[in-house]
N, C-alpha and C positions, 0 to 999 in steps of 0.2 A: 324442461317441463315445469310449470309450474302448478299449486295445486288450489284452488277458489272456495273460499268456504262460506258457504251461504246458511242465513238463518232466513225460512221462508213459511210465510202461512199456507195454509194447503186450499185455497182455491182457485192458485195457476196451476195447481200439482200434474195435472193429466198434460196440458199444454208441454210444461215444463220438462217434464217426462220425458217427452217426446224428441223435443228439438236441445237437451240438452247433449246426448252423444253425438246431435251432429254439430254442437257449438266444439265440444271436445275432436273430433276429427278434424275439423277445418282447423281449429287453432292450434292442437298440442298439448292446450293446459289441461287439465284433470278437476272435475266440480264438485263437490264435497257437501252435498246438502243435508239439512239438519231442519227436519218440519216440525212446527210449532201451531199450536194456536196464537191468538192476535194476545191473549193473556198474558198466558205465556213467556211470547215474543217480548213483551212491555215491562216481565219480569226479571229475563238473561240479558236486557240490555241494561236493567237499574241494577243486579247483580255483578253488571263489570265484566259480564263475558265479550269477547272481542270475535269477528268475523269479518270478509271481507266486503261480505254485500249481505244485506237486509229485506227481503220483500213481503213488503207485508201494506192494509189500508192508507191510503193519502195519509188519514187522517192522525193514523198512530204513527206514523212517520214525521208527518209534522211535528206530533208530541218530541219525537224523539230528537229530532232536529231545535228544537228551543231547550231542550236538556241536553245539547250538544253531543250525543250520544253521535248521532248520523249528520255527517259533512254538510253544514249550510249549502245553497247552490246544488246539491246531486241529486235532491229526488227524480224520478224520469217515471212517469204513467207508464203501464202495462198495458194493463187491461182492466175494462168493467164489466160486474155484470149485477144482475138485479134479485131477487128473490126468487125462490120456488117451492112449489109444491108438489110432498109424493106419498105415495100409499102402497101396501103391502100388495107384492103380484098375485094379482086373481080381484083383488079385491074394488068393487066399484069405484069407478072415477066422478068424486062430485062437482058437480057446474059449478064456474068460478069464472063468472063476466065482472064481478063489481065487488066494492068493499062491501055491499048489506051481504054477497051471498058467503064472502069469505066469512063473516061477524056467525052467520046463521050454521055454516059450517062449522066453526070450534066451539058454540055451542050445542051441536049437536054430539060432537066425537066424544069419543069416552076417554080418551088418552091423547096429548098434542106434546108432539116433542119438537124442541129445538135448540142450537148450536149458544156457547157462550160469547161467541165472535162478535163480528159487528150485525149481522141477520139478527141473530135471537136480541143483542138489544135494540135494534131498531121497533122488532118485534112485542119485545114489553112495551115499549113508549107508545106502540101501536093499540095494543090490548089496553090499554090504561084511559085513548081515547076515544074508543068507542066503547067503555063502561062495563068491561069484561074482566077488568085484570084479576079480579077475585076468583071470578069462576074456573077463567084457566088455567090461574096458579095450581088450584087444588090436582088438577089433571097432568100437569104440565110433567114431561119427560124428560130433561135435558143431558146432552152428553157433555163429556169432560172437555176442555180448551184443548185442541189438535183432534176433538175425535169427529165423524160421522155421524150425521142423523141417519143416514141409510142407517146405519148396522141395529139401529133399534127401531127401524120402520120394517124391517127385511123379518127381522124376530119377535115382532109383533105386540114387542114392550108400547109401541106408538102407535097409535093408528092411523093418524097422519102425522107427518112433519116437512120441516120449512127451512131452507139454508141456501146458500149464494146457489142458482144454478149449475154453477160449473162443478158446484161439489155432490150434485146429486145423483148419482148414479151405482151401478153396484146391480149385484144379484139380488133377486126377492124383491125390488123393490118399483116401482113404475112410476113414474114422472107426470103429474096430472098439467102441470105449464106453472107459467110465470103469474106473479100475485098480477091483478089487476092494475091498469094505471094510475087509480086515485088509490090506492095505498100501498103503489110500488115505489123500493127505493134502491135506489143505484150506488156502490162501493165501487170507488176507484180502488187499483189496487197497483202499487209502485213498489222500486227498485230504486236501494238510497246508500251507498257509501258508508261503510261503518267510518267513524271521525279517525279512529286510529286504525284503519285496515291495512294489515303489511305488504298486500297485494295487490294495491290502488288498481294499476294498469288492465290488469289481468280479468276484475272485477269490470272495469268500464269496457273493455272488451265484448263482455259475457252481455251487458246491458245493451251493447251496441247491436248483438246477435239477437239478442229479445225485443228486438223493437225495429227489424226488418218487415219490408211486407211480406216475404214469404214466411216470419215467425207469423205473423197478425192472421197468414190464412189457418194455420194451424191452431193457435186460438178462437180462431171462430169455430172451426170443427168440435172442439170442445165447450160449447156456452160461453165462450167469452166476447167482448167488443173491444176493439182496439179502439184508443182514443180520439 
């Protein structure tokens, strides 16, 4: 038996969840995960921590893969998925067809929380051009790198908030849908070879398992798209 030790962001978390004791029965090896924010992630890989597989954004991957941290050649897409939006249970769901009504929404809320990952900064660069980013900095609720915005939308620190779909769920809280298409954006999200992983095989195994099409329908049940 061998044992996979994964460092991984938490927006496959529920997919992964899932289909990972049944990657462990069909193969024998044993999966070892270790969740992070994409911060985080970008900080225990320049820190020199070693694992055998890494999942986390295309794009931090890339980083990591030109600071040789992650095996040229190994990134492998997962899954995508796009932004969302959610509010406290009970609490009215506001209309959200276009970017004027999202704009008119966070200035109306009194509190707007979101994630340090790749959402919340897509997020500021969002708020910045549509000529808001003062107003909602002063409001703004953010949670720590690997945390939830549920858990401060659900306790009512936020009155809305905003993070990869797949992450939005949880008690107390209710999912009003996906940002609009003119100011939606889409995160790939991969599985890349740490450069010195002890458990090469074992690792590309577990990748080969997450990127079945019976993993993909599993990822769609939780807000993901397969590539």
């Amino acid at each position: 038996m061998t044992e996979v030790k994964v460092l991984s962001s938490l927006a496959t978390r529920e997919a992964y969840l899932e289909l990972v004791p049944q990657f462990e029965k069909a193969s024998g090896h044993k999966v070892a995960t270790t969740w992070a924010g994409t911060v985080d992630i970008m900080k225990r890989m320049a820190a020199g921590e070693v694992f055998d597989l890494v999942i986390s954004s295309s794009k931090s991957l890339g980083d990591l893969i030109q600071q040789g941290k992650i095996a040229a050649g190994s990134q492998t897409s997962l899954a995508k998925t796009g932004i969302g939006m959610a509010v406290r249970q009970g609490a009215p769901k506001p209309v959200i067809k276009s970017g004027d009504d999202l704009k008119k929404i966070l200035i109306a809320a009194k509190t707007v929380g979101y994630s340090t990952g790749p959402s919340g900064v897509y997020l500021q660069g969002l708020f910045e051009r549509m000529g808001i980013a003062d107003a909602v900095k002063a409001k703004t609720r953010q949670v720590p790198t690997g945390g939830t915005v549920a858990t401060i939308i659900a306790s009512g620190e936020a009155e809305i908030g905003f993070q990869q779909v797949s992450e939005l769920h949880g008690d107390g809280i209710e999912f009003v849908g996906p940002l609009p298409p003119d100011v939606q954006s889409i995160t790939m999200f991969a599985a890349g070879l740490h450069a010195n992983a002890p458990r090469p095989d074992a690792a590309k195994a577990l990748v080969a398992f997450l990127t079945t099409s019976a993993a993909g329908a599993v990822m769609k049940k939780h807000g993901l798209e397969t590539p």
